[in-house]
DRENVEXVO-637519 format. One record per atom (N, C-alpha, C, O): x, y, z; residue in one letter. Coordinates in steps of 0.05 Angstrom, whole numbers, plus 5000, padded with zeros to 4 digits. Atoms other than C-alpha are relative to their C-alpha. Layout:
N
XYZa ...
***
This chain:
358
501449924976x 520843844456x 497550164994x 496450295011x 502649905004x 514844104421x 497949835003x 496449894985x 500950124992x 510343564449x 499849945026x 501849985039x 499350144978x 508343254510x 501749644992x 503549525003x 497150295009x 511842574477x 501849985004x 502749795016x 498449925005x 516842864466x 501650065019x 504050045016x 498749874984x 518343154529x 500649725017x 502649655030x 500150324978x 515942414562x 501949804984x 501249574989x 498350095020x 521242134514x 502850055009x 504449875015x 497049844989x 527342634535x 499149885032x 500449675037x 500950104979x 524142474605x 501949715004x 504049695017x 500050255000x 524841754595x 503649924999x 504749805018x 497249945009x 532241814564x 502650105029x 504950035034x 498749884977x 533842284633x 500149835021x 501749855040x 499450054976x 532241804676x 503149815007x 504849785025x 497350205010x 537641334653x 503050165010x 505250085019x 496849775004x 542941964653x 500650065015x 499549985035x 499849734990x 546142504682x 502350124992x 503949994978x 498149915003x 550843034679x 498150224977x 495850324977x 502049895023x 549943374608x 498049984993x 496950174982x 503050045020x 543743104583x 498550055026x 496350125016x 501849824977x 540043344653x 500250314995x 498250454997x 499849735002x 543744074636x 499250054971x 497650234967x 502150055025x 541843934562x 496850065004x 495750234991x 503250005004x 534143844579x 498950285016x 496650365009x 500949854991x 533644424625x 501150274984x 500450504990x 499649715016x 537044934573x 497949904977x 497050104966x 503650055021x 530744634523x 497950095012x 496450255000x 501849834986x 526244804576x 499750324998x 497750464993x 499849704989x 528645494589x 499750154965x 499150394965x 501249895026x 527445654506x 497349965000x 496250154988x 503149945005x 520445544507x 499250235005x 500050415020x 502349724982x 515046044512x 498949955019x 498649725027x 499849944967x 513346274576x 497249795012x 496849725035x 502850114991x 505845904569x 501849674996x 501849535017x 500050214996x 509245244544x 501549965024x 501249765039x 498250164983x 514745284592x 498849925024x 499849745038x 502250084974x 509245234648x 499649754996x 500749575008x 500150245003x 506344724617x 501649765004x 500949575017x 497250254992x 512944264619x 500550015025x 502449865030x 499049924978x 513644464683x 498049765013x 498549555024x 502650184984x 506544184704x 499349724986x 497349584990x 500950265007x 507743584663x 501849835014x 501449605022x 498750164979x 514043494698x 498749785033x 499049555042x 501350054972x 509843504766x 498449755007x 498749615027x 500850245004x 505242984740x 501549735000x 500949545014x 499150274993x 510042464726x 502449905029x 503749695034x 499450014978x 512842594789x 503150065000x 504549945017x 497749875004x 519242914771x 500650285019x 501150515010x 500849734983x 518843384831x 502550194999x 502150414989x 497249975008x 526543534831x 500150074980x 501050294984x 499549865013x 526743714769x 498450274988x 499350484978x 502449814998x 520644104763x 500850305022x 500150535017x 499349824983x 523544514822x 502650114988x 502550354987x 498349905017x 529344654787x 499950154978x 501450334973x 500449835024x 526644874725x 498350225012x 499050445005x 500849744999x 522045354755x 501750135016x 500650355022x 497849804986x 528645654800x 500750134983x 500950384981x 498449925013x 531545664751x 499850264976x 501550414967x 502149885007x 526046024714x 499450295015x 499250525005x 500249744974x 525246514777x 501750214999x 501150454994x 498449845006x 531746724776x 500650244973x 501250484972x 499449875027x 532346874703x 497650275005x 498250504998x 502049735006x 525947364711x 500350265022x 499750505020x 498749794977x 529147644780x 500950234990x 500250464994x 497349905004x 535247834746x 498050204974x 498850434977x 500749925016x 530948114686x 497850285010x 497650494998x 501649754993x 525848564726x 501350225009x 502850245028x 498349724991x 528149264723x 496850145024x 494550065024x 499349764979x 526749804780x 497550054996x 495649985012x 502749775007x 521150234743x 498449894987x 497750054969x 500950165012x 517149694715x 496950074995x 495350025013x 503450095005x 509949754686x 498549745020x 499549525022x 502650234986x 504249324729x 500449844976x 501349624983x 499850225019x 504548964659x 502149934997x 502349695001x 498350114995x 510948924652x 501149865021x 503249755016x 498950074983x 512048694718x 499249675005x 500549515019x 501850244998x 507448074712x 500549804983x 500949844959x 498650305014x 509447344692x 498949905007x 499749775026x 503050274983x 502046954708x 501749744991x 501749605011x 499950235004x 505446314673x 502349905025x 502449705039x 498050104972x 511346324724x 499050015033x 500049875051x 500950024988x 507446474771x 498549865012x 498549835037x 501150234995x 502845954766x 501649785001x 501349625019x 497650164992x 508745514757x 500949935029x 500749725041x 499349974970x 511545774824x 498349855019x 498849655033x 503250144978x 504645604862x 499949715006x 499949585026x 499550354999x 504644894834x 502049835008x 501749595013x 497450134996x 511844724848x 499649975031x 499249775045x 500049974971x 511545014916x 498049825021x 498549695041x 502850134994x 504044764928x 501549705017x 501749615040x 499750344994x 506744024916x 503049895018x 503349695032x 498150034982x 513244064947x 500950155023x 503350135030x 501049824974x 511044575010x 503150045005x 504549935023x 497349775001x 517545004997x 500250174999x 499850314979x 499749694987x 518645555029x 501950064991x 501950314991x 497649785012x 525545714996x 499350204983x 499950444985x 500549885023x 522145834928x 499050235006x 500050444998x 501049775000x 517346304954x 501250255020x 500050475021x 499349874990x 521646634999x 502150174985x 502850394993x 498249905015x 526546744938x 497750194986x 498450434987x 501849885015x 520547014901x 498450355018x 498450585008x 500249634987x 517647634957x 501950155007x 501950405008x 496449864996x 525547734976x 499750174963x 499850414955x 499149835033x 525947884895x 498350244987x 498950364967x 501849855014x 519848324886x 500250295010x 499050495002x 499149874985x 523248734935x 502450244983x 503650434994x 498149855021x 527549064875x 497450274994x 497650505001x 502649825007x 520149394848x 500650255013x 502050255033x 500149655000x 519650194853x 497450034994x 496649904975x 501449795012x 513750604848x 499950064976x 502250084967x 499949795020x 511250954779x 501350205020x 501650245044x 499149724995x 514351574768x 498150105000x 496250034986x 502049805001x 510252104787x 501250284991x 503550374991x 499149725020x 510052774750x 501250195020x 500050265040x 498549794986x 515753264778x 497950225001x 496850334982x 501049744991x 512053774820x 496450045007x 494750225010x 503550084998x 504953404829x 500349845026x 502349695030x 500550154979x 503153124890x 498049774992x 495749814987x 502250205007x 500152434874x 497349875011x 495649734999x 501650044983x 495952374929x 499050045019x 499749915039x 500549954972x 492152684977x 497149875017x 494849885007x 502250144987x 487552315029x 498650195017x 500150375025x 502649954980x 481352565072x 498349885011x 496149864999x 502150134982x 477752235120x 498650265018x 499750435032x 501849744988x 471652705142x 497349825012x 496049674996x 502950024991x 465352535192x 498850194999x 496750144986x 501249834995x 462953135205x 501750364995x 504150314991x 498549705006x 465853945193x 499850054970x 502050064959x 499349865021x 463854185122x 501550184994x 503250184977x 497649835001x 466654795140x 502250015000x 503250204987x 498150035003x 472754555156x 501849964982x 503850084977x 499350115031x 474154165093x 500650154984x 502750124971x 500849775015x 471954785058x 503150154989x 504450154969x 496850004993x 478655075085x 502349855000x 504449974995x 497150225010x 483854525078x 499950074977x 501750224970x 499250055034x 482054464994x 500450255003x 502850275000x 499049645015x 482755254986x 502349985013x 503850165004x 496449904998x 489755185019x 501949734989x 504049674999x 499150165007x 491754654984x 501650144967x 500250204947x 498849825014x 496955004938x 502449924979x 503650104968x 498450165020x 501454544893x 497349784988x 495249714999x 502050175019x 497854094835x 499949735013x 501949645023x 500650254986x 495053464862x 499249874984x 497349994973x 500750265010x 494052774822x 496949985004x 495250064988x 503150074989x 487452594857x 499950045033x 501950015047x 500549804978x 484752874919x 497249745003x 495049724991x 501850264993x 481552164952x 498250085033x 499350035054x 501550044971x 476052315013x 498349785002x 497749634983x 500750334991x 472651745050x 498050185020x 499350265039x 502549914993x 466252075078x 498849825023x 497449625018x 500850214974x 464851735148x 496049995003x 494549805010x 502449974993x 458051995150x 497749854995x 495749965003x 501650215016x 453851405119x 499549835022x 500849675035x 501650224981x 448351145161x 499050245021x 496950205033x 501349714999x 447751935188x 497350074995x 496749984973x 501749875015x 441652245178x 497950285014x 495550335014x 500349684992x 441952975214x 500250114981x 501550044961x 499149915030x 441253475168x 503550194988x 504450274966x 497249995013x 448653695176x 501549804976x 502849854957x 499050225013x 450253005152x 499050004967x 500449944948x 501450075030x 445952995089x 501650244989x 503050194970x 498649775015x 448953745074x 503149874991x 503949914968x 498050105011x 455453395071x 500449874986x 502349884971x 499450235023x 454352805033x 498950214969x 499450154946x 500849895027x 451353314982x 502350204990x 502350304967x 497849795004x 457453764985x 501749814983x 502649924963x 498250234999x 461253184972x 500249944968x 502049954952x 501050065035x 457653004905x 500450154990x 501550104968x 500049735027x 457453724877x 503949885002x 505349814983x 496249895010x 465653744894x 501549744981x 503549794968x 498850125020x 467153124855x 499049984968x 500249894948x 501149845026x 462553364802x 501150174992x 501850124969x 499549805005x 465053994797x 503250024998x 504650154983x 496549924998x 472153984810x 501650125018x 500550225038x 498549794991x 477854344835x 501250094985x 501949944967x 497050005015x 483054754803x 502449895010x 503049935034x 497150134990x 489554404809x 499749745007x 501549625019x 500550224982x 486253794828x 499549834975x 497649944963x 499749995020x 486953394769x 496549775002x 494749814986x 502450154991x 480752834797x 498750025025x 500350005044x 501250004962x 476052874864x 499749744997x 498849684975x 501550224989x 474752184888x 497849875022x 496650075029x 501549894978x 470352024941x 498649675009x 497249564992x 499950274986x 469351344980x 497650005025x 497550165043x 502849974975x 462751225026x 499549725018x 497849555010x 500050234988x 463550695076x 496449915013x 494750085015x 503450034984x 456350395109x 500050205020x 498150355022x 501549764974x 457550855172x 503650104997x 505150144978x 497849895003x 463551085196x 502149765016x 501949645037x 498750334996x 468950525193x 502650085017x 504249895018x 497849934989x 474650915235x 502650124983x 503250104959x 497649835020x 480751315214x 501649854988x 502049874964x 499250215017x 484550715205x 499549874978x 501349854960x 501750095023x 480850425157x 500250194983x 501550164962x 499649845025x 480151015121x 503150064988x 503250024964x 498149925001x 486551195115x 502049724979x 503949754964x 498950215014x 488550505088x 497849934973x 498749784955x 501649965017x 482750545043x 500950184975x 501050094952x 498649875013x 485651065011x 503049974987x 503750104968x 497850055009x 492550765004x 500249764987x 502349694977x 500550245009x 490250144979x 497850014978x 497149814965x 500749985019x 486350434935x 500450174971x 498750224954x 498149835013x 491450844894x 502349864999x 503649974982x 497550155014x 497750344889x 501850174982x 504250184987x 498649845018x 500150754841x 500850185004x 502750274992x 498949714985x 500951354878x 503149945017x 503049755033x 498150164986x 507951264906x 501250255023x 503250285037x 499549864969x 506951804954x 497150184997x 495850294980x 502949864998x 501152034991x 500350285020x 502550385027x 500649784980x 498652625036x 497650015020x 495850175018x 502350054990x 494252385087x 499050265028x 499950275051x 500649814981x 490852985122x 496949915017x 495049765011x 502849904986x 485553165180x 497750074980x 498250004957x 502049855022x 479253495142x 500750275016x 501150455000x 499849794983x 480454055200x 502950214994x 503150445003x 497049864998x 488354285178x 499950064973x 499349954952x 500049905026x 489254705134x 503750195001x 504950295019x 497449935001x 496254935102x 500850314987x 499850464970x 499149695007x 500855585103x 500950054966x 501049844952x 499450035030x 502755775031x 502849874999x 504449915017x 497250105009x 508755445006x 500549755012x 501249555000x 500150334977x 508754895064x 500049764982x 501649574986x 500850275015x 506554385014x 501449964973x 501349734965x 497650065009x 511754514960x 502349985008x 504249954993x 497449964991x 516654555005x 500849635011x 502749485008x 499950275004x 514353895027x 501049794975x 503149674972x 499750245029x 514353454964x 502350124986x 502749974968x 497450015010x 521153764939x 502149835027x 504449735024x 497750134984x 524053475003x 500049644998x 502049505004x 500450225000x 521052804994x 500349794969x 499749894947x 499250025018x 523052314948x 498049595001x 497949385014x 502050305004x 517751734919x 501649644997x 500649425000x 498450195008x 523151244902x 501049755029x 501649515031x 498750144969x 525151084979x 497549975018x 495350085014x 501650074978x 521650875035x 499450245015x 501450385011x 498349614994x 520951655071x 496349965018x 494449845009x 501349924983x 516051835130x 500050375003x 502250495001x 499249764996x 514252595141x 498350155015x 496550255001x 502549884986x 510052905195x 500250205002x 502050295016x 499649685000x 508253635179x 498950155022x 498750405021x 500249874968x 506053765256x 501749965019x 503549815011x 498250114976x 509753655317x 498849865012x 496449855013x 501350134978x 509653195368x 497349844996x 496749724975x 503050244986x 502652805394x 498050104964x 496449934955x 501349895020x 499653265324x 500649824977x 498949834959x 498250065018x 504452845278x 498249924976x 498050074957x 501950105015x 499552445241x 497250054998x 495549874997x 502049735006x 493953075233x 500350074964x 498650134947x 499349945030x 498453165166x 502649964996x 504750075003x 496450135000x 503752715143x 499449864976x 497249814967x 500150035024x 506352455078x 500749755002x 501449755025x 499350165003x 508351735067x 500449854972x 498949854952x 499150125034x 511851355007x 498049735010x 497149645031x 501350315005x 508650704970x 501649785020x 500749605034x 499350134987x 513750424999x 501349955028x 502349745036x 500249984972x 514650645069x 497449805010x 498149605023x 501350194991x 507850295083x 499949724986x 498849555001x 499050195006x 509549735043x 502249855021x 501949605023x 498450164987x 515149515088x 499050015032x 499949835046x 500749964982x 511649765151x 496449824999x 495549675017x 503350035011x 504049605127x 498050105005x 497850284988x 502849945015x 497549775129x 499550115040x 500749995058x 500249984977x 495150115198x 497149895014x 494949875002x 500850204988x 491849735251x 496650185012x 496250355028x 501649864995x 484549815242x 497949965024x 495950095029x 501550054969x 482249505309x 500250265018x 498650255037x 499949764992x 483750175334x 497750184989x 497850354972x 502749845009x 476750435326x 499150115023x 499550055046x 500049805020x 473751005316x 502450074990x 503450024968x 497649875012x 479951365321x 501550025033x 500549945054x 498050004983x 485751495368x 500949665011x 499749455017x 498050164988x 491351095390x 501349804967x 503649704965x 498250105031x 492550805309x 502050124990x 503150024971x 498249845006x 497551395308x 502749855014x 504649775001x 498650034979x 501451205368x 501449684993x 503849624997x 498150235018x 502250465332x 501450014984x 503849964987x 498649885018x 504050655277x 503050114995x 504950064981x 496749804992x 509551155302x 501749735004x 503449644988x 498050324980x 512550495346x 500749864973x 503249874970x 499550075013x 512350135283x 501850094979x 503649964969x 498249845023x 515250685233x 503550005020x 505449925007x 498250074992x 520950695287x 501449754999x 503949744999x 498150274985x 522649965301x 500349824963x 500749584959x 499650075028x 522949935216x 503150204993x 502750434985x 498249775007x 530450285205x 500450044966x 502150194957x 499749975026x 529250195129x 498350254988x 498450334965x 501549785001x 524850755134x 501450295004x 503250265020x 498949795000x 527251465130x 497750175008x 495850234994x 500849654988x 524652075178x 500650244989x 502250404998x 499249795005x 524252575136x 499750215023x 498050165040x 500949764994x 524753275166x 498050045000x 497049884985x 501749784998x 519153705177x 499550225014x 497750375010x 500549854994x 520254115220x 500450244988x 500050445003x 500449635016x 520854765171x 497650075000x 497050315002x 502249855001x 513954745170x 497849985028x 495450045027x 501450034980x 512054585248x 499750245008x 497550265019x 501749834995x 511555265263x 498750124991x 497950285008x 500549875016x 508355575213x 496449824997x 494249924992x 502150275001x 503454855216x 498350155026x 495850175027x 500750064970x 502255015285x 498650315005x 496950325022x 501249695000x 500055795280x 498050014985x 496350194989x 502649945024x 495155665221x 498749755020x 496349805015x 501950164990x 491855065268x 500649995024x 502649845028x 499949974978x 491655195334x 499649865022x 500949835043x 501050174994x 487254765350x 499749764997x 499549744973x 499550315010x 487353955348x 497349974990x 495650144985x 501950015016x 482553565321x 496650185003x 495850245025x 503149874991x 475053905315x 497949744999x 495549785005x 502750215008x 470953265300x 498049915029x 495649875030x 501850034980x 469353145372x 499250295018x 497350295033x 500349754992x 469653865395x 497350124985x 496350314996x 501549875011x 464053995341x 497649855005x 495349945000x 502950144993x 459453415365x 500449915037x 502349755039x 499549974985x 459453395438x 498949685011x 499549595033x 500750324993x 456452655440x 501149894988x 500849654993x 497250174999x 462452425402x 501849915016x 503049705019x 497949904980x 466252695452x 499449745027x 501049575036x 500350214982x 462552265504x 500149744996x 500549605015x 500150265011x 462251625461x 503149955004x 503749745015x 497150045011x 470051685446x 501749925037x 503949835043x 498350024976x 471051685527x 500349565003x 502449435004x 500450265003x 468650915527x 502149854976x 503849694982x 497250115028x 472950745448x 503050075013x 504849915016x 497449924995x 478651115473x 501249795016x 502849645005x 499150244990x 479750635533x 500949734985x 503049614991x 498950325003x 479749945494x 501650154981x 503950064985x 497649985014x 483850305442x 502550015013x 504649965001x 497849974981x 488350445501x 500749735006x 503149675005x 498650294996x 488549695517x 500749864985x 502349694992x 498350075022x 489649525444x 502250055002x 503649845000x 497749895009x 495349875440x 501849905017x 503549755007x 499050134988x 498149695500x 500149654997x 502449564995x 499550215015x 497048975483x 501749954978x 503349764979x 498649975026x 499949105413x 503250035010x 505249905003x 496850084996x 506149295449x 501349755011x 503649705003x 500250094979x 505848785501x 500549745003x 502349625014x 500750294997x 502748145488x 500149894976x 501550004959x 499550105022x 501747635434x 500050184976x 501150144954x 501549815027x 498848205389x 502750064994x 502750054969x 498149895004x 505648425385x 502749924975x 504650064967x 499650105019x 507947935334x 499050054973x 499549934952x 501349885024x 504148275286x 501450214976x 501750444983x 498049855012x 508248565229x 499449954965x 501649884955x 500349935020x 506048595161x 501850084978x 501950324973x 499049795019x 510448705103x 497849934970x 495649834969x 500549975038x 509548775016x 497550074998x 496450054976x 503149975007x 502448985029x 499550264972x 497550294957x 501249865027x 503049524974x 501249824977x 499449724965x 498550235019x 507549054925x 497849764987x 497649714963x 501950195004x 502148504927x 497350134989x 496250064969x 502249845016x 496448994918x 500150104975x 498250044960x 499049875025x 499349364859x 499449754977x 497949734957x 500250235027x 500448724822x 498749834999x 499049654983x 503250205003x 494348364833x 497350074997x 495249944999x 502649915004x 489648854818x 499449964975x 500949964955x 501650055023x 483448724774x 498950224986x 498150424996x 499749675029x 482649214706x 496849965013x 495050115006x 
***
């Protein structure tokens, strides 16, 4: 079987047979290396051996199922020849088992570990409030991975706006303590919270739990270790560190909480009412776990008194947002409602992770 002859030979021999020499040719298959065994696979396909071709790459599937552990490297987790195998089998014989056996199986995958006692990820989406910002990072009080903002302000050109984008630059120049990288994401204008917010989680994969805050909230001491010892990266886990209508102001979510839930719904622009989906969705998912938080809703709720400032600080936001707010109101309602409502998203971190380009 080190030829194509060879294989069109045993081929030739199979068609005549069965029994052993069919379970014969597919334990020869399954010794190859992983690039020839493709190949045989796609030579099968050619001579129109579809049936068996589907078999050897199950058979193939399984074996790598059963072999992928839990805590797997991005490299280790990756099998391009089976993969491409998969594609072609399925491609030509428009089978949905295979690939249903295949996102059902990827469903084992975990998160990296992240370093006991680091928060891997915290998000910011900011239009406007330097000052505010200013205040969130100085109370930010356990070690953080990378500290990702998404700068709405682009396409601005008040001179608050320019002060910010320049703030922006020195702070990922400069640093923080405890902050082990600043990042800093600049959309054309300002693409909505949604967006950002999935920007940020989609562009960290590897973080297998985030911290997606306001730029405006800022935290009491301890609040934020007390958080991340309760939460655990491994599980699916939801955690809103405000109460009520505030919930998603400052809330933590695992890789794979939005993985099974997905990515939030960025037709909800500027902002409001992507919370309120969201929630409905994190509910009507029971694989998801509510963490606690309330240990730190009052303590949340005394240091920020106030909800958001972004339109409170520009008073022609405030009037623009009366006009967005409505159709976001009929999104949403739709979203519950009508066709939109079929909308359900899973593996969106699973697929990202393992298809990203070095």
């Amino acid at each position: 079987m080190e030829s194509e002859a060879a294989i069109r030979a045993a081929l030739g021999a199979w068609r005549g047979r069965e029994g052993p020499f069919a379970e014969a040719f597919g334990r020869t298959l399954a010794a190859l290396e992983a690039g020839e065994r493709a190949r045989a696979i796609d030579l099968l396909l050619d001579l129109g051996e579809w049936g068996q071709a589907r078999l050897a790459v199950l058979t193939w599937l399984l074996e790598w199922l059963d072999q992928l552990p839990q805590q797997a490297t991005r490299t280790g987790a990756c099998c391009e020849p089976l993969w491409r195998s998969l594609a072609n089998v399925s491609e030509r014989n428009a089978d949905g088992q295979l690939l249903e056996v295949f996102w059902q199986g990827l469903a084992r995958l975990r998160p990296p570990r992240s370093e006991p006692g680091v928060l891997p990820l915290v998000g910011v989406p900011i239009l406007n409030g330097l000052a505010h910002l200013r205040r969130l990072v100085a109370s930010l009080d356990v070690p953080i991975h990378t500290l990702a903002i998404v700068d709405q302000s682009g396409g601005r050109s008040d001179p608050n706006s320019q002060a910010l984008r320049q703030a922006l630059e020195d702070l990922v120049a400069e640093g923080l303590p405890g902050v082990g990288r600043v990042r800093l994401a600049r959309p054309f204008g300002n693409a909505g919270v949604a967006s950002a917010w999935n920007q940020i989680l989609l562009a960290f994969p590897e973080a297998s739990l985030a911290l997606i805050v306001n730029h405006d909230v800022v935290f009491p001491s301890g609040v934020l270790a007390r958080a991340l010892a309760a939460m655990d990266g491994s599980r699916p886990q939801f955690m809103a560190l405000l109460p009520g209508s505030r919930a998603f102001s400052a809330f933590l979510l695992t890789a794979l909480a939005w993985d099974g839930v997905g990515l939030f719904d960025e037709r909800f622009y500027p902002a409001y009412c992507e919370d309120l989906d969201y929630r409905d969705r994190l509910l009507a998912n029971p694989a998801v776990e509510r963490v606690d938080g309330s240990f730190a809703h009052a303590a949340m709720a005394l240091s920020n008194p106030t909800g958001s400032r972004t339109l409170a600080d520009e008073p022609g936001l405030a009037l623009d947002n009366q006009r967005s707010f409505a159709l976001n109101r009929l999104w949403y309602l739709y979203r519950q409602r009508g066709p939109g409502s079929q909308w359900s998203p899973a593996g969106a971190w699973r697929h990202r992770w393992l298809s990203q380009w070095s």
